[in-house]
N, C-alpha and C positions, 0 to 999 in steps of 0.2 A: 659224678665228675662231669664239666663241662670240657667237651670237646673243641679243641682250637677250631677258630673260626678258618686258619689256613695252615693245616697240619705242616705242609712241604715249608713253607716260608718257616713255619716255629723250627722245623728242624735244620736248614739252612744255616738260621742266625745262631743257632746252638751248638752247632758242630762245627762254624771255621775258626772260633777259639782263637779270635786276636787277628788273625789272616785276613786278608781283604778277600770276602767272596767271589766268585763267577758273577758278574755283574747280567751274564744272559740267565742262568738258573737264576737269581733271585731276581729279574725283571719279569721272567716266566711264571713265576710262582707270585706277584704280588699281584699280574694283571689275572691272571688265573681264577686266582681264590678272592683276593680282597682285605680287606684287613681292618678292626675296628680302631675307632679314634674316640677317647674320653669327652665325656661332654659333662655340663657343669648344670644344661637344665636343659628337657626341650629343644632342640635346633642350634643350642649355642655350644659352641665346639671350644675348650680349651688349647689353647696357642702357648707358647713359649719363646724366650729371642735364646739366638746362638750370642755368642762372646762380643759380636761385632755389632749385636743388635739389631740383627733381621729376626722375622719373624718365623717360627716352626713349628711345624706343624707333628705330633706324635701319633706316631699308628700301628697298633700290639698287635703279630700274630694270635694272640690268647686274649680272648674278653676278658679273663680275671684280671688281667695286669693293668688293660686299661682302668675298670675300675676302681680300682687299689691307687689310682694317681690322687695325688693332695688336692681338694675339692670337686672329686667330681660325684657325680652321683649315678653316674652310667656310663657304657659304650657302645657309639651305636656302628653299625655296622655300614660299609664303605665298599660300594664296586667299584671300577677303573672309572667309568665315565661319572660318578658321583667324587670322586678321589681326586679327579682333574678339576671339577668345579670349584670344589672345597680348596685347594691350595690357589686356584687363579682370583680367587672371590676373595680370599685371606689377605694376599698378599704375600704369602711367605715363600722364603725363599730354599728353604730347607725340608725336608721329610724325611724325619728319624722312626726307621724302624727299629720294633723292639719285641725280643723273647724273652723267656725266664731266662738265657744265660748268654744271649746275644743284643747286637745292636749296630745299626748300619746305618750311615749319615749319605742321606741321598742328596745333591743339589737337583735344585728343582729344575734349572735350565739343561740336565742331564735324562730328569724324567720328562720334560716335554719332550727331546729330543728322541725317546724311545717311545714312548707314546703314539707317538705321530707315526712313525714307520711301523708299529708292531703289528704283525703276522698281516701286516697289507689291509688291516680292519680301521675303519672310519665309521665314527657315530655317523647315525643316520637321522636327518633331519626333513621332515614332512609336515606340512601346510596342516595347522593342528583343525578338529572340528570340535562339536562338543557344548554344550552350553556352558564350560566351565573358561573354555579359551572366550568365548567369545562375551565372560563376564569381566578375562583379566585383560583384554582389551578393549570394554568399554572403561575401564578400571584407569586404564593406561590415558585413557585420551581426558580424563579428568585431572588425573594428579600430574600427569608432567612441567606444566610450568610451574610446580612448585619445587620443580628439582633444573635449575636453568643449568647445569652443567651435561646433561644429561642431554646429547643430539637426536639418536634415535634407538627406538629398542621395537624386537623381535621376536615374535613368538614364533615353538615350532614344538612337535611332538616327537620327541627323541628316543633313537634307544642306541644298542650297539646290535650289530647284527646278528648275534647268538642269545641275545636276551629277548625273553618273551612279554616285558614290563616297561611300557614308555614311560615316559616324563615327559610333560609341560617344562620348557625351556628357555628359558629368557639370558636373550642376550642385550647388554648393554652398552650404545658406545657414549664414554661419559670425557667428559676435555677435561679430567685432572686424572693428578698420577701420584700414587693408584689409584684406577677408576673401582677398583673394589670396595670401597666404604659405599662410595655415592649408590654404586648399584645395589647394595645390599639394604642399604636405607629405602629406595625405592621396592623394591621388593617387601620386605615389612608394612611399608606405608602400603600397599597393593592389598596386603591378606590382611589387613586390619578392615578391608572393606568387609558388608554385610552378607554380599554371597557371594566371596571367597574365605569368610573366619573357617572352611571345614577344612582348607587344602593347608597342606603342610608339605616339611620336605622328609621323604623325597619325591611327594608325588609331583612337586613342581621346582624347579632351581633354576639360578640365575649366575649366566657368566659374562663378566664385566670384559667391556672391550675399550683399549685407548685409541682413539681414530687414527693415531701415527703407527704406532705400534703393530695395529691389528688391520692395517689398510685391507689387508691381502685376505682377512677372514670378512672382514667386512664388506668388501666388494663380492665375496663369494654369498653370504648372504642374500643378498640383493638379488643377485642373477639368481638364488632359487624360488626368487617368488616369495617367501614367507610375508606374512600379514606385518606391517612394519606401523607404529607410532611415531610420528615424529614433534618436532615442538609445530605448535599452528599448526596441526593435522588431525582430522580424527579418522581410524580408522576404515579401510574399506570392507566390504564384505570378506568373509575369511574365504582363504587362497586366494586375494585377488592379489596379484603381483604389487611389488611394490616398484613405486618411482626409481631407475638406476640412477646411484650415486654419480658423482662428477667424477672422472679418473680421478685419483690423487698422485702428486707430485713423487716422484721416488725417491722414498726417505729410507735409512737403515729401520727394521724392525722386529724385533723379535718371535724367533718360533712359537709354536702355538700346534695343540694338540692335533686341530681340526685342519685338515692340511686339502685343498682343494682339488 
C-alpha cells in the first residue's frame, strides 16, 4: 500500500463531506506536507481550465489518484516553494485539491495571499556559486536576445528555511502578460545547452515576473545583489551586485509570495 504523500490534507478533504473546510487547518496541512500534481512526461505538468477558462492546476493528497488522471503517466511530488512556482510559471488561476472522497477549489490570489504571511517564513535567496550557476549564466548572456520580451533575469540559490535542499532559481522579468510562457521558453531553451542537459527540475526552477505587476519583488531583487542578466549585458562575476533598477512609477500590482 502506498502511503499518502500528506496524510493530514487526505483526511481534511475526506471528512468535511460537502462543508467548506477550515481554510487555516487545510492551508496548515498543504504548506506542511506538500501534495503531488500528475504529470503527462518528465517536467510537463498536466493543467485543466475551470468553466470560465482559466487555467488549473490539480494536486492529490494520494499519489495514486494523481496517476489514475486521463494521460498522465505519473506524479511527482510538490513542496510549498516548488507549488508557488509551478502555479505563477503556469498561469493558472486555480488550485483544486483532491482526496479519494474530497475536493477543495482554491483561488490562487487567496493562496498567494496566505503564502506570503504564513508562519512569518520567506524563501530565502542567496547569491548562488557553483560551476553549475555560473554555466546558466554564461547560458543567459548568450540566449537573451533571442527572447526580446524578456528585460532582466536573476539567479539565486533558494530554499525555505526548514528545508535542507536548494534550488537554482530564476527569476524572470518578461513585458508580456503572462510573462509565464516567455520565461518557461527560456528556461528550456537554457538546459537544452551542453553543460546544463544534467540539471532538471527541481534542481533548478523559474518564476516569471511582469515588471508592473512585480515592481515591488523586482526592486527587491536588485537590492540583494543577485547576479542579474540583462538584454546588452553579460554577466558580472557571481555575487557581484547588480545595477539598481530605476524606481518605477506606482502602479496597482499584484501580491506575490516573496514579500520583502
Amino acid at each position: 500500500m502506498i502511503t499518502p504523500s500528506n496524510p493530514h490534507l487526505a483526511q481534511l478533504l475526506d471528512s468535511f463531506g460537502g462543508q467548506e473546510p477550515d481554510p487555516m487547518d487545510l492551508f496548515i496541512a498543504l504548506f506542511d506536507g506538500g501534495l503531488y500534481v500528475p504529470i503527462a512526461a518528465p517536467g510537463e505538468v498536466i493543467t485543466g481550465r475551470d468553466p470560465e477558462g482559466g487555467r488549473v492546476v490539480l494536486g492529490f493528497a494520494d499519489p495514486r489518484l494523481g496517476r489514475d488522471l486521463p494521460g498522465a503517466v505519473g506524479a511527482a511530488y510538490y513542496d510549498a516553494a516548488q507549488l508557488m512556482s509551478l502555479l505563477e510559471g503556469s498561469g493558472a488561476v486555480r488550485l483544486v485539491l483532491r482526496s479519494a472522497q474530497g475536493e477543495w477549489k482554491l483561488p490562487r490570489a487567496l493562496l498567494d495571499a496566505w503564502a506570503r504571511d504564513f508562519r512569518g517564513e520567506r524563501l530565502l535567496l542567496d547569491p548562488p556559486t557553483g560551476p553549475d550557476a555560473t554555466a546558466l549564466l554564461e547560458a543567459l548572456a548568450r540566449r537573451m536576445s533571442g527572447f526580446p520580451a524578456v528585460r532582466t533575469a536573476w539567479l539565486s540559490l533558494a530554499r525555505w528555511p526548514d528545508s535542507p535542499d536548494p534550488q537554482l532559481l530564476l527569476h524572470v522579468a518578461v513585458d508580456e502578460d503572462p510573462p509565464g510562457p516567455v520565461a518557461n521558453h527560456l528556461l528550456r531553451a537554457l538546459l537544452h545547452e551542453q553543460p546544463l542537459r544534467h540539471l532538471a527540475y527541481p534542481k533548478v526552477a523559474v518564476v516569471p515576473l511582469h515588471p508592473d505587476a512585480h515592481a515591488e519583488t523586482i526592486a527587491d531583487l536588485d537590492r540583494r545583489g543577485l547576479p542579474a542578466v540583462r538584454h546588452d549585458s553579460r554577466p558580472g562575476p557571481l555575487g557581484t551586485p547588480a545595477p539598481a533598477a530605476p524606481p518605477a512609477a506606482p502602479k496597482p500590482k499584484r501580491r506575490w509570495f516573496q514579500r520583502p
